[in-house]
N, C-alpha and C positions, 0 to 999 in steps of 0.2 A: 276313909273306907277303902278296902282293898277292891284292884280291878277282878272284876272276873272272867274267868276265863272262857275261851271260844266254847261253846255250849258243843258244838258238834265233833266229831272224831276226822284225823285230816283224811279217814277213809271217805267217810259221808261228801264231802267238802272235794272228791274227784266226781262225784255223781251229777251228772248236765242236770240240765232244767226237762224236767218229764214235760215231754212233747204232747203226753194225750192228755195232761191237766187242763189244757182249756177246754179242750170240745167234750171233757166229763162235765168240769165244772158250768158249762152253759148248758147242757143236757139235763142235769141238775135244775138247773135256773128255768128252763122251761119248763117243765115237767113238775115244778112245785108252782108254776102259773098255770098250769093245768094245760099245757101240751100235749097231744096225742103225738109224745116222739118214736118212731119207728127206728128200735136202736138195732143196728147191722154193724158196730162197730165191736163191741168185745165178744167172745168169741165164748160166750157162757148159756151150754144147751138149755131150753124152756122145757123140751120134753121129759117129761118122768121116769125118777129110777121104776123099774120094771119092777112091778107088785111083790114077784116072789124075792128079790132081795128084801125090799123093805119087811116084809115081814118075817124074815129070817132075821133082820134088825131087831124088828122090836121084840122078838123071842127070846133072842141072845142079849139084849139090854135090860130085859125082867129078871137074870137070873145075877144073884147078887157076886158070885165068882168073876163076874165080866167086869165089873165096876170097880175092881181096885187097879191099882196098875198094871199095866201091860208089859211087855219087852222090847228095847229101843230098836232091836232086831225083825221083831215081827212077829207072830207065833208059827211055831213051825207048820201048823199045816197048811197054814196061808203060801209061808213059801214051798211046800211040798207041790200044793195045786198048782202057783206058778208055775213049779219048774215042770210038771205035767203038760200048763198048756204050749210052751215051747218045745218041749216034744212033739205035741199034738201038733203045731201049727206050720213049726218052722225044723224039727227034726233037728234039734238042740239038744243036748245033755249038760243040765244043769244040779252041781250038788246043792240040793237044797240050803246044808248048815255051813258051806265057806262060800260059794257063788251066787246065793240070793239076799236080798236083804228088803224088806217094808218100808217105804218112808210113807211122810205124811205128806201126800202128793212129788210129783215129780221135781217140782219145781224145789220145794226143799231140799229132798237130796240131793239135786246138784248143787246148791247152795252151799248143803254140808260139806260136800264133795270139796269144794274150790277150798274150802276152809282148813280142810285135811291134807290137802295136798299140794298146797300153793303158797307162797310166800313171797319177800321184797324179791325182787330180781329175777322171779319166772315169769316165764311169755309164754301167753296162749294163743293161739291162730282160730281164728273164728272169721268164716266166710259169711258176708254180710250180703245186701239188708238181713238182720236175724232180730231169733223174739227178744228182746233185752235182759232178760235174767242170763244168757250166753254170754253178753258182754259184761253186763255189772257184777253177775258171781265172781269172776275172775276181780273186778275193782275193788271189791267188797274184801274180797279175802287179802288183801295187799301187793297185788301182782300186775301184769303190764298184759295188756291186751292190744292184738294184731287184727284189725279186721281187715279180711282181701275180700273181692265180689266173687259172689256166686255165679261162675260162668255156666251157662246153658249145655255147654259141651260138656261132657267128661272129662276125657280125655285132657281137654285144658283148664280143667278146674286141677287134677292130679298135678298136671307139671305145674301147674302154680304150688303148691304143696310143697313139692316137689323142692322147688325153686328158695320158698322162704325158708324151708327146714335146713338149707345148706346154706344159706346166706347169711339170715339173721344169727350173731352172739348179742347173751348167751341163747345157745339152740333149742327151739321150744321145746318145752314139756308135755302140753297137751294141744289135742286139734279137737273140738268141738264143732259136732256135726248133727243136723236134723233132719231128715231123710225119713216121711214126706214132707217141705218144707213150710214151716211157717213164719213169714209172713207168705211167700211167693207160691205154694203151693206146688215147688218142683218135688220131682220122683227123680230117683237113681234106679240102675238095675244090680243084680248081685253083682254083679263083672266090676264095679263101681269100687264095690265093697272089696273086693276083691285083690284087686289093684290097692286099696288103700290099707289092707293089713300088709301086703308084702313092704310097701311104700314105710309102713310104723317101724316094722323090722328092720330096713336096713337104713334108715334117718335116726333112726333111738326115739321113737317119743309115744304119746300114749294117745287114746281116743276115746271121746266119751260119745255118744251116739244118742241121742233123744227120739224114742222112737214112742213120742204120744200119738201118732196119728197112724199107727201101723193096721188097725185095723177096722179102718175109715176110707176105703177106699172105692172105686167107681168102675164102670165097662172093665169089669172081670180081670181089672189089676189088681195084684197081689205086689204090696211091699216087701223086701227082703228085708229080713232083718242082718242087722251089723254079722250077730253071733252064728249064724248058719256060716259062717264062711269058717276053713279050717285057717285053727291057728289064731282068730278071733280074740279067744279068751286069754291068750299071754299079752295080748299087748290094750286092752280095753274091756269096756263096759257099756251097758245099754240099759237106758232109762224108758221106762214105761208107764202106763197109767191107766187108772181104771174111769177117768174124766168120762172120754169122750163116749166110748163104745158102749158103755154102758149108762151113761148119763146119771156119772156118779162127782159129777165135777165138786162138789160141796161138800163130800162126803171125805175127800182127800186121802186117796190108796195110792200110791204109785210104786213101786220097786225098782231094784238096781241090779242089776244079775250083769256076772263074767267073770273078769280077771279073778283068782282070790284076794290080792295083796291090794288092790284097789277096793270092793268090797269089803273087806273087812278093818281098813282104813276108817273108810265112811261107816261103819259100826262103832269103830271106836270112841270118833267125836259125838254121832250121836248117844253114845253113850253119858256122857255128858251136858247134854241139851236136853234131853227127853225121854219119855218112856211109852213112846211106841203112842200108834194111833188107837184112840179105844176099840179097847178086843173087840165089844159087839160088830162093831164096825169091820172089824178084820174077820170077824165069823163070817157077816154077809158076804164080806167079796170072796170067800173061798165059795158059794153056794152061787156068787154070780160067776166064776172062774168056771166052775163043775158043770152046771146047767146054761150059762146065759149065754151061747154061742151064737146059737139063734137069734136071739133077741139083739147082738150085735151085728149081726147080717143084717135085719130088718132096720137099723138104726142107720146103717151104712146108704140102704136105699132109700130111706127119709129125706138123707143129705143130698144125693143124685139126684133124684125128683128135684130138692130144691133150687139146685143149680141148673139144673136144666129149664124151673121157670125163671130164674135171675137171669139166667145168659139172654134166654130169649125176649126176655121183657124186656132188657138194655138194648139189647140190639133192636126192635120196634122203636126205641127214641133215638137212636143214630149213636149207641155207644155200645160199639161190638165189644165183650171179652173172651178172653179163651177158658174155654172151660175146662176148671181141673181136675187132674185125673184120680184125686186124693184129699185129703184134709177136710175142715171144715168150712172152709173160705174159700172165694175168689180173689185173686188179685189182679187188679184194673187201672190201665193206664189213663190216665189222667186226661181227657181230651184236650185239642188244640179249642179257643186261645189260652184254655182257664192255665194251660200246664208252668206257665211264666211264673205266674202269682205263687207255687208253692203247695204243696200237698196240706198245708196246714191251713193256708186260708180257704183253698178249694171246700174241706171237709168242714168245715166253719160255714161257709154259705149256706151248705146243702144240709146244715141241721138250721141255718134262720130262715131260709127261703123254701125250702124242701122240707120241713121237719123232719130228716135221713138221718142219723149218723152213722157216718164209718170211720176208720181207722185210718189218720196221716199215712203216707208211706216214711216217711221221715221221724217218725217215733222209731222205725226200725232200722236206723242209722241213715248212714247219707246218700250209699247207694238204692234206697229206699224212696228218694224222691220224684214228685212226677208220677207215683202212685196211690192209689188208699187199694182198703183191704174191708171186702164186705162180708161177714161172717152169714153163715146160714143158719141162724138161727131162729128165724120167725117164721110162721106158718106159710103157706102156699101163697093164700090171698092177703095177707101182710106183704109178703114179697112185690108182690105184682104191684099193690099200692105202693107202697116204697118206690118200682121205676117210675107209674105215674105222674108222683109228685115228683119226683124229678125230671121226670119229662116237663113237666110245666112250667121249671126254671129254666131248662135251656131244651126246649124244642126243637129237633133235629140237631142240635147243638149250634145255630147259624145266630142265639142271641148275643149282643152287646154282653162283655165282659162286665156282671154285676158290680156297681159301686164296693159291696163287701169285702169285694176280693182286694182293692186296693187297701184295705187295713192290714198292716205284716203283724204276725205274731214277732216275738221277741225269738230268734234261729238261738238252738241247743248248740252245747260247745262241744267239738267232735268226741269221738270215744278217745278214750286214753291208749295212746302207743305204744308201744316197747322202744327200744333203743334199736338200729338197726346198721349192722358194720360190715363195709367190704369182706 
């Protein structure tokens, strides 16, 4: 009998061991034992699409024209209204039929993205801890991935840029950026953006921009978008989505608007893959695009509220965080002594001993560790029980390092490198 061969592709086969499979899979295990777990770690809104989309859904999924195939592109008035609301928001001019395109969620088309435009021997620069579709698109499509840390400055997050785009051969292709950040929940200012299209221009390389939390934000900040800056749209693109703001995470609308020759790239492979998200689907979001501004203002202050009971309620058990000025999470350093043991056994404990979970910071690469990531996702007095119970495992934080924590999960083997030459 002949042997057979390796089942998986040597793509699959660069992909680490997913870091947040344990604490789903015991979340799982408790919760089919009937645990009341208070999950803060995926970052998947509870609150309801807003009535008047859904029922522009099911209007436009009654009529039998919406039901056959759609366009890998999107239908044009979806991206019409797009390119409206970036006028309207951020004083963008977008052509609808070469600089907009529909994916089905954000996270696909860059997916697509990597696929279209990436191959053996390109290098991507991706500043980490980041969400991991950042780093595995680029694995996935057969390419080499650079992750550097996210510095807190500016200014020396640029000259790091700066720095690998002259150093590393061959010199990268693309810088993959998400601003407001997820997992960390940092902000940039326009000047940021600024400095980093001139920085694209005279290094040679391209920029994709993930701007799902742009209009999620807190105490009267406004996110920049990538594309407001001139010049913008020669050298990148900027990914969006109708997830958050609208609380259409399930629903999967995202879009790609800028460059042309980037844009219509990612059309083409989609072309190939798929036929567009169903129209009804795509009817609703031009009606949430057109009418649901508001209802994404009010979505914005749900989240504020909530962080403002999370901060406060951590800070009453002796675990200050800062609160962010943007996105839909917190990100929270790990106290002394749990921080030794590892972002992964920490978040482990406090779903067996706390029934909490939150997100490793070390799912988000390595400079990720020493953290988790609490989403806001549960209600006001969900929140508050959630510190509670955690207040009760480490009170004031001054208890004995729980037995749990001395159990290590099995450490993820770092992201994949590029080659990197004098």
């Amino acid at each position: 009998m002949a042997e057979m061969p390796e089942i998986l592709s040597p793509r699959m086969l660069r992909l680490p061991h997913y870091v947040f499979a344990e604490i789903n899979d015991l979340k799982h295990r408790m919760r089919q034992a009937g645990t009341d777990v208070i999950d803060l770690a995926m970052g998947n809104p509870i609150d309801p699409t807003p009535r008047f989309i859904v029922e522009k859904l099911a209007e436009a999924a009654a009529r039998k024209e919406n039901q056959r195939y759609s366009a890998s592109r999107g239908i044009l008035n979806l991206r019409k209204e797009l390119a409206k609301s970036y006028e309207r928001r951020w004083n963008v001019a977008l052509d609808p039929e070469r600089e907009v395109l529909v994916t089905i969620g954000s996270k696909e088309g860059l997916s697509h993205l990597c696929l279209a435009l990436l191959g053996a021997g390109d290098t991507v620069l991706v500043p980490t801890p980041a969400y991991p579709i950042h780093l595995y698109a680029v694995v996935l499509a057969g390419a080499n991935v650079i992750g550097f840390p996210l510095f807190d400055d500016e200014a020396a997050m640029l000259a790091k840029i700066d720095e690998l785009t002259r150093s590393i051969y061959p010199r990268p292709k693309l810088l993959i950026v998400n601003f407001p950040h997820n997992p960390t929940t940092r902000t940039v200012t326009r000047g940021f953006f600024e400095e980093l299209v001139a920085l694209a221009r005279r290094r040679g390389f391209y920029v994709v921009h993930d701007f799902a939390y742009g209009q999620t934000t807190f105490d009267g900040y406004q996110a920049p978008s990538f594309l407001e800056v001139p010049g913008a749209k020669e050298v990148g693109v900027e990914f969006s989505t109708m997830s958050k703001a609208y609380n259409m995470a399930g629903w999967r609308v995202g879009f790609c608007a800028g460059h042309a020759g980037i844009v219509g790239a990612l059309a083409r492979i989609k072309s190939y893959y798929d036929y567009g998200a169903f129209q009804a689907i795509q009817i609703a979001a031009i009606v949430a695009l057109r009418q649901g501004e508001e209802s994404a203002r009010r979505q914005a202050a749900v989240y504020q509220k909530r962080r403002d009971v999370l901060c406060a309620a951590l800070a009453r058990i002796g675990w200050p965080v800062e609160p962010p000025r943007a996105t839909m999470f917190a990100w929270a350093r790990i106290p002394e002594p749990y921080r030794a043991h590892g972002s992964v056994a920490f978040s482990r404990m406090l779903l067996e001993e706390a029934e909490v979970a939150v997100a490793p910071g070390l799912g988000f690469g390595a400079e990720g560790e020493g953290h988790v990531r609490l989403a806001l996702v549960e209600n006001e007095e969900r929140i508050k029980q959630a510190a509670r119970q955690i207040g009760r495992v480490l009170p004031k934080l001054r208890l004995p390092v729980p037995a749990s924590l001395t159990r290590q999960p099995r450490r993820p083997e770092p992201p994949v490198e590029g080659r990197k030459k004098a």
